[in-house]
N, C-alpha and C positions, 0 to 999 in steps of 0.2 A: 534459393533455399533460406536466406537471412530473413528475406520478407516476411515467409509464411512464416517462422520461426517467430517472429515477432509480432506479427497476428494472431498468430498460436500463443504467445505469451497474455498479452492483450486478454483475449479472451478466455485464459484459466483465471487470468485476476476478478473477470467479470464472476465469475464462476464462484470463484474465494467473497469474493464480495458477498454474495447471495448468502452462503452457506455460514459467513461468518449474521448476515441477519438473524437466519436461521438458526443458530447454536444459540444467539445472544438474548433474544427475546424471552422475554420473563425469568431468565437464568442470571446468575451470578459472572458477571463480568471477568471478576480477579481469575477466578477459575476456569475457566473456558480457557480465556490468555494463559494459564497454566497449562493446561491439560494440552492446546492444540500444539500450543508449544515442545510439547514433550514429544508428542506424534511427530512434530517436527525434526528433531531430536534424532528422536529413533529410525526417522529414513537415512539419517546421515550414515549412523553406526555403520553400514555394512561398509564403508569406504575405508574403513580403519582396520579390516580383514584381507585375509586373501581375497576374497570373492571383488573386494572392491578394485584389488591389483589388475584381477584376468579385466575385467569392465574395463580398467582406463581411470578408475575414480580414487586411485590409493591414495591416504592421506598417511605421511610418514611421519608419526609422531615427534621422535628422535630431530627431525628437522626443525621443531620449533621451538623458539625461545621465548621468556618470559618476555621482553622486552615487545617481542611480536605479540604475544598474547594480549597484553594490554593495551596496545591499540586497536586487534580485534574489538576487545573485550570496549572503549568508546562507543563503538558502532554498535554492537549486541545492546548495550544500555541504551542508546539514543531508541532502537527499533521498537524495544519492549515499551521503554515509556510511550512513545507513537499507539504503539499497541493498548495498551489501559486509555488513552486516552478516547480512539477511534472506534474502538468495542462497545464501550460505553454511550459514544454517540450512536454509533452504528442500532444501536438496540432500542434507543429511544425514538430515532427519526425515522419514514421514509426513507427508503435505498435512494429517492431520486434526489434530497437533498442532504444527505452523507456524502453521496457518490459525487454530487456537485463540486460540493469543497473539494474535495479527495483530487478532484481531477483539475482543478483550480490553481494547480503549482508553479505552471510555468507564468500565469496570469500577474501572482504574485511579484513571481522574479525580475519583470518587465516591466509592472509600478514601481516596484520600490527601485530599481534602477534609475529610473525619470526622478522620483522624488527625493533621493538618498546625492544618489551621482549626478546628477543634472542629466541623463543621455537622454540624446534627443531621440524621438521615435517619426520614426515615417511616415507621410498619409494614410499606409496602409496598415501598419502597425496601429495609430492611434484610432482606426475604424474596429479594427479587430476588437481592441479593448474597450469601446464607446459600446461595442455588438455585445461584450462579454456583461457590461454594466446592466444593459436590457435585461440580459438571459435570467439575470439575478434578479431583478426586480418583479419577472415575470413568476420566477417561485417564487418569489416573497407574497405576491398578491393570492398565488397557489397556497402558500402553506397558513396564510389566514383563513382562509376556506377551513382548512384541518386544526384551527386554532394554535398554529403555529407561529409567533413570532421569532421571523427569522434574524433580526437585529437582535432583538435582547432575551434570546435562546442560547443558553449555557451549555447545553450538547453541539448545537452549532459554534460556537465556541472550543470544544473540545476539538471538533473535528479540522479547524482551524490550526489548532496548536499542533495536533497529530499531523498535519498536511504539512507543515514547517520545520515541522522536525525529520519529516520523511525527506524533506526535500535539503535538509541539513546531511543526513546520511548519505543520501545519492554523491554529494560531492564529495565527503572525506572516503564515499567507498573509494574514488578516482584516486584519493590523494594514499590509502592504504595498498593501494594495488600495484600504485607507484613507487610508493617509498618500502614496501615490505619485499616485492618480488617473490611475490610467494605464491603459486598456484591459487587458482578462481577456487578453485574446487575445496582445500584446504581453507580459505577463507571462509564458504558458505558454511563448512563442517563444523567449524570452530563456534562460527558465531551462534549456528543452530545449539549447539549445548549450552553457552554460557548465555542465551535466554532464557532458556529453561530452568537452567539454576538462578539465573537474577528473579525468572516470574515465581519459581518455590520459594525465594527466599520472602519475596514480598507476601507471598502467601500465607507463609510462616510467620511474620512481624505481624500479619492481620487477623490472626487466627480465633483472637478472643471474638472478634465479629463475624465472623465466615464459618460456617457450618457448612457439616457433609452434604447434610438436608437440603441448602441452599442450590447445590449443585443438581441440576435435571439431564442425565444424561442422552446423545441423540447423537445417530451417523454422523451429523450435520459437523459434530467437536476433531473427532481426528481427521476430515476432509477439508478443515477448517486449514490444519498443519500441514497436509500432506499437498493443497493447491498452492499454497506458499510454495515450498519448496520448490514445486515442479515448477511453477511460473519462473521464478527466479533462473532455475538452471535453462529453461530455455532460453530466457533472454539473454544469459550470457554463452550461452550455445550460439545465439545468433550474433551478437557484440564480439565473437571470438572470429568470426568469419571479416578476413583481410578487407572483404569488398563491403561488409557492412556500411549501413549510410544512419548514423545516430540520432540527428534530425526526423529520417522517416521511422524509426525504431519508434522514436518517442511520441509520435504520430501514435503508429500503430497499437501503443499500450494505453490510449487514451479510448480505444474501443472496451474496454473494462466498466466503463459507464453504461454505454448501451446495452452492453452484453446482460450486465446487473441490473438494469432499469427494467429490460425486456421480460427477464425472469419473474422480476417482483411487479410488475404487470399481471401476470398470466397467473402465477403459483401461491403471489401473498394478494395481491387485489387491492393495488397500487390506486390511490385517487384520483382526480384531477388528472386523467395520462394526457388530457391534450394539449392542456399550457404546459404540464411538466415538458411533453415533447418536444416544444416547440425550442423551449426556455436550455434544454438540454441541448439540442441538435447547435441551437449557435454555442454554447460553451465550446462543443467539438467544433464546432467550426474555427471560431476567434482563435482556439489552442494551434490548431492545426495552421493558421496564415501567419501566426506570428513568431510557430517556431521555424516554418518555411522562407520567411522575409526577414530571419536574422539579418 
């Protein structure tokens, strides 16, 4: 059940991927991140009722403290900023080189390890990463085709900073989950509102530039919130289960690329799908051998 669970996660992200394309394009960035936010938000609320008691999802206010709040509230800031950042790219690029970087995290974590720490890498390791260098090079040559420079591309850039930050949150979620002891469920709830209030508030600092007008509203804005959420709670649906294996978890959420790539093939009328393909299948690939030959 962990698997599927985590296959299932995987693929609502491919899904979120899409739909955040879709919200972003020709739309106002700040607001979108607002709005889907909010949707976010408001799946939480029922958890703070009885209704969320009878389900299993109560979150018991009275139990938290300020001091907890605010390390919630680290993680809520780290995700939003992720989020302005990745939206933004997301809107300007290709799903297949957003979703590149996006998926790019653990690639990261395995260089700058070698290069930071000295840690040596294995034959197999340093093939994975030699395979991942291709994969890049081969959208690079893809996204001049679309007059994309992918070196001195500032949305690629963006998407970059959003990917490091996301992958900064993954660990202190470990480290808040740890040191708070506080129900998963309670965490996702808390953090879901004080994004929402961090992305109004920016919204409100920006306001003299951001107009109502600017905003085009589409399904696409609250499925945007609502595929977050569920991804999220499945994967720790599945990360909650004893026999869970975290390794193949992280596998399995890396199908979020294909899943997104597949879509925006078919639905937006993706470029170049054959080098994207190709260039895309070894990122999954090098991801997948080198989180397996830790």
């Amino acid at each position: 059940m962990w698997m599927l669970l985590g296959i299932s996660a995987g693929g609502i992200l491919g899904l979120y991927d899409y739909w955040t394309k879709r919200a972003t394009t020709g739309n106002s960035v700040l607001q979108v991140v607002f709005w889907s936010s909010l949707f976010g938000a408001l799946a939480w609320l029922p958890a703070f009722t009885p209704a969320g008691q009878a389900l299993g999802f109560y979150v018991d206010v009275s139990q938290s403290s300020w001091a907890e709040q605010g390390l919630i509230l680290v993680k809520s800031a780290a995700m939003t900023a992720s989020w302005f950042f990745a939206y933004y790219s997301v809107r300007e690029l290709p799903m297949s080189f957003s979703g590149a970087v996006r998926a790019s995290g653990p690639l990261w974590t395995f260089t700058g390890g070698m290069i930071v720490f000295g840690e040596l890498l294995s034959a197999l390791q340093l093939t994975a990463i030699l395979a991942s260098v291709l994969a890049y090079y081969v959208l690079a040559v893809a996204g001049k085709k679309e007059g994309i420079k992918v070196i001195a591309s500032g949305p690629m850039l963006m998407m970059l900073i959003a990917t490091i930050l996301s992958a900064m949150t993954t660990v202190y979620d470990k480290y808040i989950v740890q040191e708070l002891d506080t129900p998963l469920f309670a965490i996702q709830a808390y953090s879901a509102i004080q994004r929402c209030a961090l992305a109004a508030l920016v919204l409100w600092l920006i306001r003299p530039r951001e107009k109502v007008s600017d905003f085009q509203w589409s399904l696409s804005v609250p499925l945007v919130g609502f595929s977050w959420v569920l991804a999220e709670l499945v994967y720790f649906f599945a990360i909650a289960d004893p026999g869970a294996n975290v390794t193949y978890l992280s596998i399995f959420r890396r199908t979020s690329l294909v899943v997104g790539f597949a879509l925006s093939v078919f639905l937006i009328g993706e470029k170049n799908v054959k080098a994207k393909t190709i260039s895309i299948g070894l990122i999954v690939l090098s991801t997948a051998v080198l989180i397996i030959d830790r």
